[in-house]
Every structure is written in C-alpha cells, then in structure tokens.
C-alpha positions as CSV (number, residue, x, y, z in Angstrom):
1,X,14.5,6.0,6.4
2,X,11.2,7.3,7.4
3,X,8.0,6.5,5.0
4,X,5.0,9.1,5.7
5,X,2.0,7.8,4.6
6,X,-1.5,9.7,4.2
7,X,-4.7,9.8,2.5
8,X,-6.7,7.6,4.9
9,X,-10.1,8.7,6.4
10,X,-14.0,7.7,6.7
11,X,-15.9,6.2,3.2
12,X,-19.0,4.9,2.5
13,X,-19.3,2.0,0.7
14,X,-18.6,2.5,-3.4
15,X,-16.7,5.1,-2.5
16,X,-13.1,5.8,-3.1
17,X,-9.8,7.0,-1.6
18,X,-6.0,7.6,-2.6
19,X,-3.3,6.7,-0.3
20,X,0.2,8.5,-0.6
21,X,3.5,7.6,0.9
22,X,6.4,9.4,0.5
23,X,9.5,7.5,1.1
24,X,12.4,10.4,2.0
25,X,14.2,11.0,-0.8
26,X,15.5,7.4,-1.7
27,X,14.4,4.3,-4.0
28,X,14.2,1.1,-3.5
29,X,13.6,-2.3,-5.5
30,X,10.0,-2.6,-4.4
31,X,7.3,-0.9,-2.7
32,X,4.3,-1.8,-1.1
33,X,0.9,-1.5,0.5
34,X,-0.3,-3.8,3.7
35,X,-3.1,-3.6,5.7
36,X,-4.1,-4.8,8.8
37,X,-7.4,-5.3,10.6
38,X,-8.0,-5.6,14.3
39,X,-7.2,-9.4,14.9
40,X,-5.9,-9.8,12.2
41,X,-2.6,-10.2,10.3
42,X,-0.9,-7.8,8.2
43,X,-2.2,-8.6,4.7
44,X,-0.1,-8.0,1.2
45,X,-2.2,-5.2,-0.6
46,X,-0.3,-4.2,-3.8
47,X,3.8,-4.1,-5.0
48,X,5.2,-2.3,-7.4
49,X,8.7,-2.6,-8.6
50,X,10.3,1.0,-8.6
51,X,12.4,0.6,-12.0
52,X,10.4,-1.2,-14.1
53,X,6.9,-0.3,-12.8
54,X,5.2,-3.9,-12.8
55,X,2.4,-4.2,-10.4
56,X,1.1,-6.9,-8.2
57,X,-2.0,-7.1,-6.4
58,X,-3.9,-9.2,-3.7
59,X,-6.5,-11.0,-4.8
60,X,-8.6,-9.1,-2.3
61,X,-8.5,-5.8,-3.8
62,X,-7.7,-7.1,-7.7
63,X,-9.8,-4.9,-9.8
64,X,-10.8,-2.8,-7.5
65,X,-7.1,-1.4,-6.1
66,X,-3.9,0.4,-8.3
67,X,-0.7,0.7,-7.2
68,X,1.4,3.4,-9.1
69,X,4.0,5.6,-8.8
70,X,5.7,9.2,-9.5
71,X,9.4,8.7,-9.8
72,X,10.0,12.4,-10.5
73,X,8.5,13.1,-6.7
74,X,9.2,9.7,-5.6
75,X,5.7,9.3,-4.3
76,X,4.3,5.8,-3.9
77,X,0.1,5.8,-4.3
78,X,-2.8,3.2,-3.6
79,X,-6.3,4.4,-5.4
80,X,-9.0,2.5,-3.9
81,X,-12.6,2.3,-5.4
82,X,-15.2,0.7,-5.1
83,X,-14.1,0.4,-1.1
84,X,-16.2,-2.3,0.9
85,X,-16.6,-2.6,4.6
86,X,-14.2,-5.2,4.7
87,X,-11.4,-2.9,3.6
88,X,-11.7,-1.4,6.9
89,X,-7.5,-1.3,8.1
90,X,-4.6,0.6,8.4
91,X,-2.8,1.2,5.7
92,X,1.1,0.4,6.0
93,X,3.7,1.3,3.1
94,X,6.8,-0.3,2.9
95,X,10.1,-0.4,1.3
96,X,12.8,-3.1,0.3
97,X,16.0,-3.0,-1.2
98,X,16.3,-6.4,-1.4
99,X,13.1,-7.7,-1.9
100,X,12.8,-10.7,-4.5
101,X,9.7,-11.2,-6.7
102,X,8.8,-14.3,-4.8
103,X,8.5,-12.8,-1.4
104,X,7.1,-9.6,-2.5
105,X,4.1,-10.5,-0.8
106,X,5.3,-11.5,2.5
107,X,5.8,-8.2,5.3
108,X,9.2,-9.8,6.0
109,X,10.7,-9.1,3.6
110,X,10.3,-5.4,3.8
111,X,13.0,-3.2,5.8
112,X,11.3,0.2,6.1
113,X,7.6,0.9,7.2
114,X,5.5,3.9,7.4
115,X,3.8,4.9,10.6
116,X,-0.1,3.0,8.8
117,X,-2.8,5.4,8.1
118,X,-6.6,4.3,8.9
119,X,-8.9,3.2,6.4
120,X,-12.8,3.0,7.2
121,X,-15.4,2.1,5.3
122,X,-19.2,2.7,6.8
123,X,-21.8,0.4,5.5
C-alpha cells in the first residue's frame, strides 16, 4: 500500500494550506495526520475514522486544523489555517486497519505511511 501525500510548501504566518493524501485505492479503519519537526518526535495531528467520519485532533492544532475526507475519491485532507511558525514539519499520513480508538493517537499503531510532505511557516 503506498500513501502519496501532497499539498505542502512555504506560508506566512495566518496563512493557510490543504494537505492531500491519496491512499491507493483501499480503506482502512482510521486515517491520520503526523508531523515531525527536526529533533523532534512524530506528533499525532488529526484521525478520522473512515466509516463513520468522527474526527480527532491534537490539542496543538484544535481549532485551527480539520481533518476530512472524500470517500467517493478516497482522498484523505488536512486544511490548515491560521498556520504559526511552530507548525513548521513534515507532514506524514497514515493508515490502519486495526487501529483502536484508544491508540489512534500513537504512530504505532499505524501500518501504512506516506513518503511526509514539508510544511513551512515564515514568520
């Protein structure tokens, strides 16, 4: 299974961007955004659960992040606004089969990963 994410690029502050990630023709229980910084570890972004469509977000990003989907195109997507310098990253989608509510926001528990897309945000 290959995930292809895109959408990343250079933003000034306030501004916004919309991530894609198109997961190859297949479903899975759960989908989600990480992002990792230089020196940092991977952090839990967003999760959506394909069927039913709930949503979780990090408490980073709440309010300012959305995590949605198009079943018809099978299309996973992150709109970002409001973007801060600290959002600086790449961007990693990922896929589980398995994944359980109460590990949705740990990396582990994610087969499938996309190859990250970068994410800067200029001051």
């Amino acid at each position: 299974v290959q995930l292809q994410a895109s959408g990343g690029g250079l933003v000034q502050a306030g501004g916004s961007l919309r991530l894609s990630c198109a997961p190859a023709g297949r479903t899975f229980r759960y989908m989600a955004w990480f992002r990792q910084a230089p020196g940092s570890e991977r952090e839990f972004v967003a999760a959506i659960n394909w069927s039913s469509g709930n949503t979780y977000v990090g408490d980073a990003v709440r309010g300012r992040f959305t995590i949605a989907k198009d079943s018809a195109k099978n299309t996973l997507f992150l709109q970002m606004n409001s973007l801060k310098p600290e959002d600086t990253a790449i961007y990693y989608c990922a896929a589980g089969p398995s994944v359980i509510l109460s590990a949705i926001r740990y990396a582990g528990s994610y087969n499938y990963w996309g190859q990250g897309t970068q994410v800067t945000v200029s001051s």
